[in-house]
C-alpha positions as a Markdown table, in Angstrom:
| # | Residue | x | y | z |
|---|---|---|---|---|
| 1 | Unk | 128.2 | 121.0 | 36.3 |
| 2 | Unk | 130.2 | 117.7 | 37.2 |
| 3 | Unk | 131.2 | 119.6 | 40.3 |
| 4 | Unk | 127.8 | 120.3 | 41.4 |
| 5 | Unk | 126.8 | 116.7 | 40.6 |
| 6 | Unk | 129.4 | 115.4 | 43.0 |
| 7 | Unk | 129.4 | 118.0 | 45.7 |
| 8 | Unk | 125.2 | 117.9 | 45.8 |
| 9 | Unk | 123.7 | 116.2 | 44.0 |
| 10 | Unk | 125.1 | 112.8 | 44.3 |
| 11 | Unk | 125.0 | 112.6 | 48.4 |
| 12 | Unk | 121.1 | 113.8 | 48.6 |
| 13 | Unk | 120.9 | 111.0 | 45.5 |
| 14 | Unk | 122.2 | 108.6 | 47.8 |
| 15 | Unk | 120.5 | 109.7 | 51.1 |
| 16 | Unk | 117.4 | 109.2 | 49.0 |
| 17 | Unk | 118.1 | 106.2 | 47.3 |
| 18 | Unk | 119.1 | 104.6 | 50.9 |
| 19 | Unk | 116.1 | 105.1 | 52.8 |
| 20 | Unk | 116.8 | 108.3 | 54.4 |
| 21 | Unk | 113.3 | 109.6 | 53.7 |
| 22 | Unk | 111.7 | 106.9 | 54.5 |
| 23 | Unk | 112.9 | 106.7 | 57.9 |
| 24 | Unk | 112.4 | 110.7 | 57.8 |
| 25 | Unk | 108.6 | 109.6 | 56.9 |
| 26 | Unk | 108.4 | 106.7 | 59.7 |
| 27 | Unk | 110.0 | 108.5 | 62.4 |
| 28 | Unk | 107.1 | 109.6 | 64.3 |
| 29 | Unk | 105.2 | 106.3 | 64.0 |
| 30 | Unk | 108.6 | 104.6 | 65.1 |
| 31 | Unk | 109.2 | 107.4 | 67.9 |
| 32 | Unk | 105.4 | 106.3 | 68.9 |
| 33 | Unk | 106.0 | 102.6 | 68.9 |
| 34 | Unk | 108.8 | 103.0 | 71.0 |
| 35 | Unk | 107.0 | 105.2 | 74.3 |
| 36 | Unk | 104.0 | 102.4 | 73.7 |
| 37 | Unk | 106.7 | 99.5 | 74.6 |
| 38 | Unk | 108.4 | 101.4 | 77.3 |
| 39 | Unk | 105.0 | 102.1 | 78.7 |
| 40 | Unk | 104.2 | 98.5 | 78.4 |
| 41 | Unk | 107.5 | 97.7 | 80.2 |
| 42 | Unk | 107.1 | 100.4 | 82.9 |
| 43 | Unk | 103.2 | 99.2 | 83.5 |
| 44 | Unk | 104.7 | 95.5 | 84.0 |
| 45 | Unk | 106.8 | 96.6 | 86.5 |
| 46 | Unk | 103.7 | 98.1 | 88.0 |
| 47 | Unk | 101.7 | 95.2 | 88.0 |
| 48 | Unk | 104.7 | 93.1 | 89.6 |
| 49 | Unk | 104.9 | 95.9 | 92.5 |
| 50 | Unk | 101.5 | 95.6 | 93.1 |
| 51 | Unk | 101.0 | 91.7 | 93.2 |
| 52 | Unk | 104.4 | 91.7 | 95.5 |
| 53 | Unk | 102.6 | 94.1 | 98.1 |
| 54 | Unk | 99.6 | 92.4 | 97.8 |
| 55 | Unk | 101.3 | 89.1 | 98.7 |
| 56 | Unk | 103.2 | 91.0 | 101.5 |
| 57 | Unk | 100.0 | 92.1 | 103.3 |
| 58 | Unk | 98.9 | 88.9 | 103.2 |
| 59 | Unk | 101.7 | 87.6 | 104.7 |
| 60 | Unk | 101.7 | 90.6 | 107.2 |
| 61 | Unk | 97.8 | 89.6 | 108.1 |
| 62 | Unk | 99.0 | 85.7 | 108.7 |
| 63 | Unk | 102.1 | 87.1 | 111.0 |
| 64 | Unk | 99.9 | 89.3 | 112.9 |
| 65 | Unk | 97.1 | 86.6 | 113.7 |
| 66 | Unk | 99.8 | 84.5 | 114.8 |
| 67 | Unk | 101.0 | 87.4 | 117.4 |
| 68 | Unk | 97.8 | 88.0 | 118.4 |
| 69 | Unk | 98.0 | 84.2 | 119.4 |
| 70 | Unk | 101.3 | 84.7 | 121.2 |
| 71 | Unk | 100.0 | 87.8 | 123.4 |
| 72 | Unk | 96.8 | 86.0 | 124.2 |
| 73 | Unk | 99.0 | 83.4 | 125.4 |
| 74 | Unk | 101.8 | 85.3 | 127.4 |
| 75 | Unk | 99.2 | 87.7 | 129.3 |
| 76 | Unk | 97.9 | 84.4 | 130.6 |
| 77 | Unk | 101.0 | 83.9 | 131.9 |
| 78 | Unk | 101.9 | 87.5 | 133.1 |
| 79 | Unk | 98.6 | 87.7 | 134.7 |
| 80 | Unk | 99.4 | 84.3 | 137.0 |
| 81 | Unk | 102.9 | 85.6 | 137.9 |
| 82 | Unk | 101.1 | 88.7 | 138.9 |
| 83 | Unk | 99.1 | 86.5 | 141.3 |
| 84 | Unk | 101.6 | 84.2 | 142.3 |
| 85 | Unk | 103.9 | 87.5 | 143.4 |
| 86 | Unk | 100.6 | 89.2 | 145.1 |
| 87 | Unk | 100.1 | 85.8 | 146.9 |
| 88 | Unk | 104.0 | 85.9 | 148.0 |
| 89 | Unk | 104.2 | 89.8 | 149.0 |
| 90 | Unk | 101.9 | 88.5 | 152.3 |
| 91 | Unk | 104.6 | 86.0 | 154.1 |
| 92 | Unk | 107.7 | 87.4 | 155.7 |
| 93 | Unk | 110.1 | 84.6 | 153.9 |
| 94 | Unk | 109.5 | 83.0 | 150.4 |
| 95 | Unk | 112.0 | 80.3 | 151.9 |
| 96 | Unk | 109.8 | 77.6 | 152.0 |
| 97 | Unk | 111.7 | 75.9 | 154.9 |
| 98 | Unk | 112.0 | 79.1 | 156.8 |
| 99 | Unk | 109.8 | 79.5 | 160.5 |
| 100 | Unk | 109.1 | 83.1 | 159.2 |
| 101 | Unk | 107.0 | 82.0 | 156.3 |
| 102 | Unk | 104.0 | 82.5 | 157.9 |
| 103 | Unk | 101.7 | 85.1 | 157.5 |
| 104 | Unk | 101.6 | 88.1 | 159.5 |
């Protein structure tokens, strides 16, 4: 009878006496407490993404204003080269020194 005492008894004794059912009992509600933070942490990360890209596409809108600006700008500038080139294509000589200069 000792025998069994000590070989079965005592350990599931112990386990019980040590909490071992307890955490047996609480292991769902602990297993369930544990996805609810990670889900917390994952939807943080979610949140962060999301306030990132929306600071990015704000910053993408301000960048493409100020390209729009920039175009405006250098087509102004293409479209008087254009003319100045049109303008030059009718004399002989762009030299401006040169008796050929003059228009045909």
């Amino acid at each position: 009878m000792h025998e069994f005492f000590t070989t079965f008894l005592e350990p599931i004794l112990t386990f019980i006496a040590g909490g071992g059912i307890v955490a047996i009992v609480k292991w769902r509600s602990i297993k369930k407490q544990a996805e609810a933070e990670a889900m917390k942490a994952v939807q943080e990360v979610y949140q962060e993404t999301i306030k990132d890209l929306r600071e990015d596409k704000e910053m993408m809108k301000r960048d493409n204003a100020e390209l729009r600006v920039i175009v405006a700008e250098l087509q102004i500038v293409v479209n008087q080269n254009s003319k100045d080139i049109s303008e030059l294509k009718g004399y002989k000589c762009i030299v401006l020194d040169c008796k050929l200069r003059k228009k045909e």
